[in-house]
N, C-alpha and C positions, 0 to 999 in steps of 0.2 A: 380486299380479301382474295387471296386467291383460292383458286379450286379445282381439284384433281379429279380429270372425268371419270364415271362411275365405271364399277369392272363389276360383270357380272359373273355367277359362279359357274354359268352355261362356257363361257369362255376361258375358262380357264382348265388345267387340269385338278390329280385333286389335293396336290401339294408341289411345291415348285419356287422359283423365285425372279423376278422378272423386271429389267432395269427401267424407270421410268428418266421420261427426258427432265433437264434440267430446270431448276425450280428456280425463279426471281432472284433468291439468294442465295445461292450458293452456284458454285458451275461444275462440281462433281456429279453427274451420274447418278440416280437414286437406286435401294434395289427394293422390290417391295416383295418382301418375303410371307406365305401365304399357307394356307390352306384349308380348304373347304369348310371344314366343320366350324373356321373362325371368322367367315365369311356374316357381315358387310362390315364389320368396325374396325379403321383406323385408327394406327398409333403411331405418334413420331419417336423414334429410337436412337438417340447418340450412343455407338453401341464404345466399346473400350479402346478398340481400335480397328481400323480397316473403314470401309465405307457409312458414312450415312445409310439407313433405311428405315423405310415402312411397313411397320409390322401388323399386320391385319388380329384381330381381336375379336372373340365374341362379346364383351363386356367390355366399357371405357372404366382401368384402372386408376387411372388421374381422376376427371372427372366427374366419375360417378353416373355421370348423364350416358342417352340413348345418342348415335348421329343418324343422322338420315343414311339410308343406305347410299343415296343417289350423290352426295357430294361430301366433303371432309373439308374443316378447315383449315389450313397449316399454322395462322395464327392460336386455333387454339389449341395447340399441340404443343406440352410441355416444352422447351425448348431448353436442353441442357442439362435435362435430368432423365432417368431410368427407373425402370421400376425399382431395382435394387435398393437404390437411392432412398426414396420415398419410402419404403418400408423400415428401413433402415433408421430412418426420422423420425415414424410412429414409433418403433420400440425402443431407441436408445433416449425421445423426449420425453417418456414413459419410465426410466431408469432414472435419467437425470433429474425431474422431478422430484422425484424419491430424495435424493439427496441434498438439491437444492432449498427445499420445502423446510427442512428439519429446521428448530430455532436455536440459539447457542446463547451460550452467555456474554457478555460484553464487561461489566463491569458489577462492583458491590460495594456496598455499604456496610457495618456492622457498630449498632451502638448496646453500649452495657445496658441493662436494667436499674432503676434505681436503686434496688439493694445489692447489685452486683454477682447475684448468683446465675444471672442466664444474661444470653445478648439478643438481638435481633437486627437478622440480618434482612438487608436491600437486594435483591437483583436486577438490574437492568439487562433484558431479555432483549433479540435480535431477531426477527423472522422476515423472511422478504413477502412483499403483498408485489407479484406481479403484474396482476390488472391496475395495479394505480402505479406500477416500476417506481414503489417507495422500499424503503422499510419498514415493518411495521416496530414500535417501541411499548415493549409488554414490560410490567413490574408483579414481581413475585417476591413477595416478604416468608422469612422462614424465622419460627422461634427454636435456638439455640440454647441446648441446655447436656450439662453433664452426667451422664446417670452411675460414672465411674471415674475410677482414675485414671482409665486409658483409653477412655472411650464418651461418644459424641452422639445426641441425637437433633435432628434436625427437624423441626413440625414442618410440613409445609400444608399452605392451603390448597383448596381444590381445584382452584383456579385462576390464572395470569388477570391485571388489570390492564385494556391497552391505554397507553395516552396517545390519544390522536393528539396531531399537531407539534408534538413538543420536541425542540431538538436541542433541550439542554434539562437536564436534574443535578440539582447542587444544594446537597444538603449540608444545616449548619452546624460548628463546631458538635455542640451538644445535640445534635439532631432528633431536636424537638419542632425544627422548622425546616422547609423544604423551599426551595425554589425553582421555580417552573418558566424555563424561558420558552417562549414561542415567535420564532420566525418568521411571520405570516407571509408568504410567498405574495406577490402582485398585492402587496398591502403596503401601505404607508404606514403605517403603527407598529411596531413590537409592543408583546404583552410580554409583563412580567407579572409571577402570584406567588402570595410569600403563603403556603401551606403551613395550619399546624396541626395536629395531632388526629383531629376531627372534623376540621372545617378550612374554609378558605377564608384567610384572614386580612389577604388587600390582592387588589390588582391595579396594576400601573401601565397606562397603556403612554408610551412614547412614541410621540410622530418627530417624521424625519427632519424635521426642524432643528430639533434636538441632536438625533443621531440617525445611524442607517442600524444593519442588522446588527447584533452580537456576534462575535469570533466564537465558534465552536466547535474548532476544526481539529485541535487538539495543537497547534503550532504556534498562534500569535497568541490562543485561548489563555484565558484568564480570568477567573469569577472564584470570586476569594471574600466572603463572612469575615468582619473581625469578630473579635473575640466574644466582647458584648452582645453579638447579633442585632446591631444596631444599623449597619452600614454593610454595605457589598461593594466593593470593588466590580467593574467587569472593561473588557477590552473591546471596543464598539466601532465601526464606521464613521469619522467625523462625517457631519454635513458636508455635502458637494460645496460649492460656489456657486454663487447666484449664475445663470446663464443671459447673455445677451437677449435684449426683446425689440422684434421690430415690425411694425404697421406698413400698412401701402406706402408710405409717407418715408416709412425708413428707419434707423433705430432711435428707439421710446426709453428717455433716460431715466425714467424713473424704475423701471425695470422689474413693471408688474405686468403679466398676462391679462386682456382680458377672458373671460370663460365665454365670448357672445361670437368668437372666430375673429376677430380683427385683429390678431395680434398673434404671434408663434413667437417661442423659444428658439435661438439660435444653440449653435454647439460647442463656443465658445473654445477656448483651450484644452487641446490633449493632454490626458494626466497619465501619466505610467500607473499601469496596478503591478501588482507584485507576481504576476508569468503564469502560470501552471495551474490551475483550480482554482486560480484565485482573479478571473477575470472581470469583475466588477467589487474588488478590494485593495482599496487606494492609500488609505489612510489611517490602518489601526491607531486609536486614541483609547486613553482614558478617563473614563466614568465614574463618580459614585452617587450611588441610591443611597437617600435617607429614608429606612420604612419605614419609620413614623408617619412622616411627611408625603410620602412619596414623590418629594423631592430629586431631579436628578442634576447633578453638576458634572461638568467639564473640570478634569485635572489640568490646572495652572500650570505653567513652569518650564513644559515639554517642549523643547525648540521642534518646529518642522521639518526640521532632517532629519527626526527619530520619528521611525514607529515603534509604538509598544506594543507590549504584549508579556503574558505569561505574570499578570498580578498577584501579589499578596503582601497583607498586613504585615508588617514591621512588630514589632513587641509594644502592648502596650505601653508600657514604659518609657518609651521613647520619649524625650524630649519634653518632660514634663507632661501633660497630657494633652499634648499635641498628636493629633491621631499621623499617622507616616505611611507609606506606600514602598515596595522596591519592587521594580519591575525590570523586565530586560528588553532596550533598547536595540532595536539595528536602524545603521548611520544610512540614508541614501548618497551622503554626499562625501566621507571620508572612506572608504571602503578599502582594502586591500588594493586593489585594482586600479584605485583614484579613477572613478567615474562615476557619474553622477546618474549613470543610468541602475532603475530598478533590475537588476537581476533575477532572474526565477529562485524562490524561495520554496518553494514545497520541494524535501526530501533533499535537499542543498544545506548542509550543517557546516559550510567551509563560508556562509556570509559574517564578517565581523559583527559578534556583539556585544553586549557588555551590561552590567547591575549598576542601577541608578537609585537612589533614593527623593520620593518625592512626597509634600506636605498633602495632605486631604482636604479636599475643598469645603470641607465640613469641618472647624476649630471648634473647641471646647474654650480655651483660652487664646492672649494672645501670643503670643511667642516671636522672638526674632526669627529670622530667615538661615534655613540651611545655610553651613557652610559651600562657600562652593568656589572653586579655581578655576580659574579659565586659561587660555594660550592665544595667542594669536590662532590657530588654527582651528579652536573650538569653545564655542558659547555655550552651553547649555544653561543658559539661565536660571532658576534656582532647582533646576535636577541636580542631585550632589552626582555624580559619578565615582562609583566604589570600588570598581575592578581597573583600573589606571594597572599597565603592565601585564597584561595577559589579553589574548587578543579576541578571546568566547568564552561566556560566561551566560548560561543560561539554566530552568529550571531551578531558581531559587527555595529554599527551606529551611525554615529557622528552627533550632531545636527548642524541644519542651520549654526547658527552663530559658529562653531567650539568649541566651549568650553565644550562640552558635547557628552564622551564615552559611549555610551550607551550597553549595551550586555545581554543577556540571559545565566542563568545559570540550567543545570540539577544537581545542586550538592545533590540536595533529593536523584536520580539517582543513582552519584556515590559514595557519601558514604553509601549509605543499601548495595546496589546490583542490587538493581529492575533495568531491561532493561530502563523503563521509569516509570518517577513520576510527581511527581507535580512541576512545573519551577519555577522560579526566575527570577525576572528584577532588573539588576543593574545599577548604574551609575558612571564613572569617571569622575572629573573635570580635563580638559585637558587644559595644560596650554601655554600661549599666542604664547610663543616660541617654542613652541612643545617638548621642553626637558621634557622627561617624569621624574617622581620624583621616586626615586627607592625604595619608601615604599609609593605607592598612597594609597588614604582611596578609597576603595569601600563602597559607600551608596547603600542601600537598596530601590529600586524606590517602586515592590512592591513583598514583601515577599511568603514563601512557606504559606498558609493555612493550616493549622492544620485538623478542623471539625467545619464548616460552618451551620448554621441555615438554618432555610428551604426557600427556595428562594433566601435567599444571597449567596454573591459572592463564588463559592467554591473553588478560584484557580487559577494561569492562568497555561495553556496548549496549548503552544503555537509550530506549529512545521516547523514555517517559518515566518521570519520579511521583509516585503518590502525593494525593495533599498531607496526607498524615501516614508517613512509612517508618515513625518511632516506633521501637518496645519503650515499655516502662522504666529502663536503666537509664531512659533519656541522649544514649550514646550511639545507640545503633538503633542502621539504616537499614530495610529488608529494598529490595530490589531485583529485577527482571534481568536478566544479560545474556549476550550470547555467548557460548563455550563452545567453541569451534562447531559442529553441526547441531548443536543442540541449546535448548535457551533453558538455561537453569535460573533459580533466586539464589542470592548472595546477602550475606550479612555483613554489613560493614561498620565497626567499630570507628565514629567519627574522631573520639577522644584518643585512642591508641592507635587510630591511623592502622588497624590488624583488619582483613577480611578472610572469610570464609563460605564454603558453599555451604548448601544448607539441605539441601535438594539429595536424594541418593546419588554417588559416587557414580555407581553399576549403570544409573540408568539412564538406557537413553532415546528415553521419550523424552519431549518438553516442558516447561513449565513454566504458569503463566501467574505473576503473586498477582492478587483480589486486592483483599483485605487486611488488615488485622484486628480478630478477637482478643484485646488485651496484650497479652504477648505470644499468643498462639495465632497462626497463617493459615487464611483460607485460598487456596489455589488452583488452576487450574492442570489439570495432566493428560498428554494426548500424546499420539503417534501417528504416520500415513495413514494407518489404517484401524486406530481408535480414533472413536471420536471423545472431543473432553470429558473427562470425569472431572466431578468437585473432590479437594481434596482436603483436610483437616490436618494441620501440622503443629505439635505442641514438642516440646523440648526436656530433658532430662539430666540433669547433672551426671556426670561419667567421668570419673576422676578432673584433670582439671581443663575436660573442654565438655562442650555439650554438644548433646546428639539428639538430632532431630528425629521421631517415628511419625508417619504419614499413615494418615485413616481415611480409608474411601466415603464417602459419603452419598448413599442413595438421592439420586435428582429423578424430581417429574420430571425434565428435561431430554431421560435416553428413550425418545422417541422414532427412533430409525426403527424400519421393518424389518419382518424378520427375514426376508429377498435379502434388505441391506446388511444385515448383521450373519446373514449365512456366507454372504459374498466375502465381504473382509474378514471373516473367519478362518477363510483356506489362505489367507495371504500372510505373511509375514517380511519384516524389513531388519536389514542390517549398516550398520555405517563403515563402507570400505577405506581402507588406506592406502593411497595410491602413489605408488615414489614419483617424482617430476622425473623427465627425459632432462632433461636439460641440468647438468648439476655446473656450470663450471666455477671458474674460483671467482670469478666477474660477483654474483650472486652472493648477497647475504648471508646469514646462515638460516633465518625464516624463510628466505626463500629457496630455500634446499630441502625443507623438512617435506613429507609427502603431505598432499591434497586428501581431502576428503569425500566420501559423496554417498549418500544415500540410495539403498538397492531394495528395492519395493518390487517382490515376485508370491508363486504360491509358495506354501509351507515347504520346508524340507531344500527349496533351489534357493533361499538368498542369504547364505552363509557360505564363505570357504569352506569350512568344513562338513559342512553335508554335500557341497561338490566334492569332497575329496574321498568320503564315501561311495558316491556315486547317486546320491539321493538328489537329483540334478532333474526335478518335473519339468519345471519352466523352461529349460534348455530350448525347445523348438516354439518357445514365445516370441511374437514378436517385441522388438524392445523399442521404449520411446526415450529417448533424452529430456531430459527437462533442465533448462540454462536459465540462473536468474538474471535482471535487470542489472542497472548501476554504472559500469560495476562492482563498484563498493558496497555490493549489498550480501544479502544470504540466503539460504534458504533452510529451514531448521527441521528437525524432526517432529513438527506439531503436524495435527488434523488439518485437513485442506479438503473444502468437499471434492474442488473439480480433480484435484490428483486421489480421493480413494472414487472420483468416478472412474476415473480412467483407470484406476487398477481395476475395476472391477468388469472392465469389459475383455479383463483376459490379457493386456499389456504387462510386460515388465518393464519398472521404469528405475530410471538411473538420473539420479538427480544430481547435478554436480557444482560442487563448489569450488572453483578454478581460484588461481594464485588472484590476490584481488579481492576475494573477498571477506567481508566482515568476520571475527570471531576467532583468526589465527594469529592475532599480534599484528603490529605494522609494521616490522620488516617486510613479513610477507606479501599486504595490502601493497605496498608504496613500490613492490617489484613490477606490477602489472604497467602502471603512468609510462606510455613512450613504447609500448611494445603492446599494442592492443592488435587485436589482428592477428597475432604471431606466438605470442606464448598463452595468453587462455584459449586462442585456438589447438594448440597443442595438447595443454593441459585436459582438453574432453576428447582429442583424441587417444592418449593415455587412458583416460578412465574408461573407453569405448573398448580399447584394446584389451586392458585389465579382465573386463567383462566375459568378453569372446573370448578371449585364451583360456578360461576357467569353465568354457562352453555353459555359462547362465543364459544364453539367451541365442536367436537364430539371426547370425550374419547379412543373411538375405532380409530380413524382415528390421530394418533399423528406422525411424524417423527423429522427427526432432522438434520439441514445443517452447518456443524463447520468447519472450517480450522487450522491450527497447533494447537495451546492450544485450540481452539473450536473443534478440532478434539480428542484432548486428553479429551474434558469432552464429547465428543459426544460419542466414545465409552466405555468410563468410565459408562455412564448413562444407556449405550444398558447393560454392565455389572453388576449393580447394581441395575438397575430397569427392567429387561431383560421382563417383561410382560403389558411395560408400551407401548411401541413403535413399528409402523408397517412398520418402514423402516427407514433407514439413510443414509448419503452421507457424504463423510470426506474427506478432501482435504489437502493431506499433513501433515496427523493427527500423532500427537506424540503418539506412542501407549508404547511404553519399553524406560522409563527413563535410566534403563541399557546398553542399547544395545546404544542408542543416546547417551551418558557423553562422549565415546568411538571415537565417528564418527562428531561431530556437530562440527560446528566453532564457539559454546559459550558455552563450557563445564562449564563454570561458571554458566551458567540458571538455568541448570538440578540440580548445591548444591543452588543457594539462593534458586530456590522454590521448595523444598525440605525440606531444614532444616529452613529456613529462614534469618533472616541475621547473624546468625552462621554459615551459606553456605560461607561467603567471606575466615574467616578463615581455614573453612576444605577442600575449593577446590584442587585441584590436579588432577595432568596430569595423575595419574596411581591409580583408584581411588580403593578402600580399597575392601578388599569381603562385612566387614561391609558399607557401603555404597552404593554395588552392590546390597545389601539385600533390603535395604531403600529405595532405588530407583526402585528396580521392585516392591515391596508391594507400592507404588504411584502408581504404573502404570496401565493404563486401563487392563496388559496378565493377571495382578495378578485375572480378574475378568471373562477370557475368558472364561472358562467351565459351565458357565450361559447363556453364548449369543444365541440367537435364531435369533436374526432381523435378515434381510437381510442387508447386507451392499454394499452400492458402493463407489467404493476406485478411487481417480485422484488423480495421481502421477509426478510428473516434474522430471523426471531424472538425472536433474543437479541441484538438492536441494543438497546445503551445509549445510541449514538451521537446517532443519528435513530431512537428508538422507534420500532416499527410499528402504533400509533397512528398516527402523521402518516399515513401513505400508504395505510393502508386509511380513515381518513376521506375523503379526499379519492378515494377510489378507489371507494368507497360513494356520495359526493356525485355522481360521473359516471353511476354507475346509476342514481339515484332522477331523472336528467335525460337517461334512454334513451341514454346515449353508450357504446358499445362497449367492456369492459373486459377485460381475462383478468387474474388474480393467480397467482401463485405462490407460495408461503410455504417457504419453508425453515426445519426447524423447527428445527436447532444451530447457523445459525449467526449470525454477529455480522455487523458493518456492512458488510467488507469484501465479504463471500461470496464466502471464497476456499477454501471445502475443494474437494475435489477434484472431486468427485458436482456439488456446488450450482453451482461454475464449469462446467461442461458444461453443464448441464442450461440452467442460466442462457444464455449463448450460442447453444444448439441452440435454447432458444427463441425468442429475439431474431433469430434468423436467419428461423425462420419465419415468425415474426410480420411481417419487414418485406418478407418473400416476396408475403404474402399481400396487402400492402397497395400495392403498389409496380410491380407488374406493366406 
């Protein structure tokens, strides 16, 4: 410990500042700035710039505690923070809370009454429990009834029920029954419990014998009731492999442990899991439960080059009454790519896949065996394969009356390369007997979009289909999509192959579909700076099309204070249109049309035309950027708590959707592949320029908040416009194409957007020096010896995504060239950094950070 000899206040004068010699660590000069009346207590001070010093105190701010007058410790002197700082972290963790805290809704349920005059609805409630960095999962049931013809009331009770433990609710057709999966973390068991009405009526506990966890992720997920409620489908962990066993003696062929220590498991063979969040899932299979019996069976038929996922029942009818399965398959071993390595699957819609039909291991009778063809190239033993000729097929849904396969395809996806594109609605006519035809015709319900006029439809982007998204005509589908900055429902007529929005034209808040009441939508509606309303949507004949009216609906749920709802009350947002710089004839014609991007300021400053007014508050705001991931991804006009925090600490924010992303059509997407680096870098500084030339925001005061590719153009921008920005924050930012081809679980990314779709071609496991070249001149290092901003680096430790390699190099590279850095490291979590703890903590930092820089 070292120790700085005492100074008494006989010695001094009665204010002044005075150099002490140099400390152990450091070889600068100290100064210790002083005076009398704050005489004996020391503070350690990193002041903003200029020298280290010692700032004498009558009260320890940091610590709270008394020092002896006679010696100071330097160890225990904050090191690297200021008071600013710290005060700074008390009030803004005090804000954030606030926002953090509030619960939302997730999902809903809604069943008729038995005489049909009222429903009642399910809510699956969302709230974070920080001291256990869970979520907690609350249910709130509401009775639904009509008291009008245009109008809705909803009972609710007084009070949320939680379910500890459970990370799955799957209720049956007629939901008279419930299903309760539980996960048991550090357990060998999953429970399952078939709820009815009043009581618990089985539980089935499964050890790992059997299977590992259930899929509830929402991607391989699949837990699908037949009709009878007799049987559940679900998509489960196969069993590991037995593992080697061996004694003093050496290995024990029989290849049992014993439990008395003479004997350990070896580690046998490395199995690939599937990349990204899904670091101990190997092998989705499928399940079915008899609850009668509670019986569980392994589905037959499944070759080991498929995992499944995404189940449901086939039509009774099938096959006599042979109960049927269709589920959707992706190959490890035939892939686009031809490589037999597991590629990262989470948020990756460009892996081949495809609809299979398979028999239930539970028969009524006996029946011959699916049709089924095979190639030399492909076995699937008695899985029929039904999509033969298109190369993604997934989210299956058969209509009411059976005779219509409905399914989603990303085949834009997976023949470019792009992680995500623009989707596809398809249909099968599925036939009385269920014998599937072994060259069915896929129809086109509704197509990819090319490049879309201004206002019209650009698309559908779709990234989940209900279990039950019928009306009662039996023909149309209701559905979630995105429409260029904003995520509307659409109606889609599967039989007339016609869609329509369904959602107000005008608006443009987001919209999130629930439910359906019969053939009236329950929904959710939000903006930056609303938080969701529930919303009640019923329909009206109007000469020969219908028109939807939308009714608010009172929720216990609008729990924000009145702090929070005074704060986002002065703000308002608009979605600007911003022309590209770049028109020339090379380009598309989506990719000519202008970008988009969300402008989140106070009242009166975030419209053209109240700048043009002069009603221009916000002008001497400082402004933040905000760049999403991907990047084929989007960002929408819904509620986000961490961006109405950050508007409410007084930032204007400029959220921008650069050419590339989701929602404009796929010309536009498919212009970004092979120019990364260059034209969405461009693209935010247009939307940057847009801004300032309209004087909405102050120059001097600009930052910038990105995550993986928004972290890649976040510091690409500090690189190329290094005099433009007074701070940024990057989160898992891809910074060395090079170094990630090497380390990532979709070394495929790093060639399509890169070269573009000549990337699918030149990919490789062991990638070229040429290529190595290519790929660092994309990269944000190619631009580091320009950088000045300060950066703040959050990092998830267990990123397969964007290993934390990239970002501590590059985060390393900024110190050994004295640029201002802070890191954060979170050491559980993965790419997204969404546990509970690391999303706060994440946030309450970036708030300070752009506190400090921004003033």
């Amino acid at each position: 410990m070292t120790k700085i000899s005492p100074i008494f206040s006989s010695n001094l004068p009665d204010a002044g500042t005075l150099q002490v010699p140099c400390l152990p660590y450091s070889t600068t000069p100290f100064l210790l700035t002083f005076s009398r009346s704050s005489l004996p207590f020391l503070r350690y001070q990193k002041p903003r710039s200029g020298r280290h010093s010692l700032v004498l105190h009558r009260e320890s701010l940091i610590t709270g505690g008394i020092k002896e007058p006679s010696t100071v410790s330097v160890e225990d002197m904050p090191l690297g923070e200021d008071t600013a700082d710290m005060e700074d972290y008390a009030t803004l963790s005090k804000l954030l809370q606030e926002f953090a805290s509030i619960s939302s809704i997730e999902k809903a349920w809604i069943a008729k009454s038995e005489n049909g005059s009222a429903s009642h609805a399910m809510f699956c409630i969302g709230q974070p429990n920080f001291l256990a960095n869970k979520k907690r999962t609350l249910f709130l049931s509401s009775h639904i009834s009509k008291t009008a013809e245009h109008s809705v009331k909803f009972k609710w009770p007084p009070f949320p029920v939680e379910m500890i433990g459970v990370s799955k609710v799957v209720p049956s057709p007629s939901a008279s029954k419930l299903l309760i999966v539980r996960n048991k973390e550090n357990d060998s068991l999953v429970w399952l419990e078939i709820w009815g009405q009043s009581q618990l009526e089985k539980e089935i506990q499964i050890p790992q014998s059997v299977h590992g966890p259930l899929y509830t992720d929402g991607w391989f997920e699949g837990i699908s009731w037949n009709q009878e409620e007799t049987l559940i489908a679900y998509v489960a962990e196969e069993p590991a492999p037995p593992k080697p066993v061996f004694t003093d003696a050496g290995y024990k062929k029989d290849g049992s442990s014993d439990k008395d220590g003479t004997s350990w498991k070896g580690q046998g063979d490395w199995e690939e899991d599937w990349g990204e969040t899904y670091s101990k899932k190997k092998r989705p299979t499928l399940f079915v439960l008899d609850i009668n019996s509670g019986e569980v069976r392994p589905v037959e038929g499944i070759p080991k080059s498929l995992s499944a996922g995404q189940v449901v029942w086939a039509p009774s009818a099938s096959i006599g009454h042979l109960k049927c399965l269709v589920f959707v398959g992706w190959s490890t071993e035939y892939g686009s790519l031809k490589t037999s390595r597991k590629l990262g699957i989470k948020y990756c819609y460009n892996r081949p896949c495809a609809l299979y039909l398979v028999q239930s291991p539970f028969r009524e009778t006996i029946a011959d065996k699916l049709p089924c063809k095979t190639d030399e190239k492909e076995d699937f033993g008695s899985a029929f394969h039904l999509t033969r000729g298109i190369s993604s097929a997934m989210f299956p849904r058969f209509s009411p009356d059976g005779k219509v396969l409905v399914f989603l395809s990303s085949k834009s996806a997976v023949d470019s390369g792009a992680h995500s594109a623009t989707d596809s609605l398809h249909k099968i006519d599925w036939p009385a007997d269920g014998k599937p035809n072994t060259s069915p015709t896929i129809y086109d319900v509704v197509p990819v979009v090319a490049c879309s006029e201004d206002n019209c439809f650009p698309g559908i982007y779709v990234a989940n289909i209900l279990d039950s998204p019928w009306l009662s005509d039996g023909s149309t589908m209701i559905l979630s999509s995105v429409w260029r900055c904003t995520q509307v429902i659409l109606a889609v007529n599967v039989k007339s192959c016609t869609l329509s929005r369904i959602t107000p034209s005008d608006s443009t808040y987001s919209w999130n579909f629930l439910a359906l009441d019969g053939d009236n939508i329950l929904a959710l509606s939000s903006s930056p700076i609303d938080p969701p309303q529930v919303k009640y949507g019923y329909h009206i004949p109007q000469e020969q099309e219908l028109t939807w009216n939308w009714l608010d609906v009172p929720s216990p749920l609008e729990g924000s204070s009145n702090k929070i709802r005074s704060l986002l009350s002065s703000h308002g947002f608009s979605i600007l249109k911003i022309p590209v710089n770049d028109s020339s004839d090379k380009l598309s014609e989506g990719a000519k049309k202008p970008i988009e991007s969300i402008f989140v300021s106070r009242i009166n400053s975030c419209c053209e035309d109240s700048c043009k007014e002069g009603l221009n508050d916000g002008a001497s705001n400082p402004l933040i950027l905000i760049l999403h991931g991907g990047p084929h991804s989007v960002s929408v006009s819904g509620y986000s708590k961490s961006i109405a925090f950050l508007s409410s600490l007084g930032y204007n924010l400029l959220i921008v959707n650069y050419r590339g992303s989701l929602g404009f059509g796929e010309e536009a997407l498919q212009s970004l592949p092979g120019k990364i680096g260059c034209q969405d870098v461009n693209d935010v500084l247009a939307a940057l320029d847009y801004v300032l030339e309209r004087g909405l925001a102050d120059s001097s005061k600009v930052a910038i908040l990105g995550g993986s590719h928004g972290g890649f153009l976040t510091t690409h921008l500090i690189g190329q416009a290094p005099d433009r920005f007074a701070a940024v924050a990057v989160r898992n930012p891809v910074c060395n194409l090079a170094l990630m081809v090497g380390t990532t679980d979709i070394p495929d990314w790093c060639y399509f957007e890169s070269y573009g779709m000549q990337g699918k071609k030149l990919f490789s496991e062991a990638a070229s020096l040429e290529h190595l070249e290519l790929f660092f001149n994309k990269s944000p290092i190619a631009h580091i010896s320009k950088v000045k901003t300060p950066v703040l680096f959050l990092l998830g430790a267990q990123d397969l995504r964007v290993p934390v390699s990239n970002g501590l190099q590059y985060a390393r590279a900024l110190k050994e060239q004295g640029v201002e850095v802070k890191i954060i490291m979170f050491p559980d979590d993965v790419h997204g950094i969404e546990r509970q703890q690391s999303d706060f903590e994440s946030f309450l930092n970036i708030g300070v950070w752009f506190k400090k820089y921004l003033k």
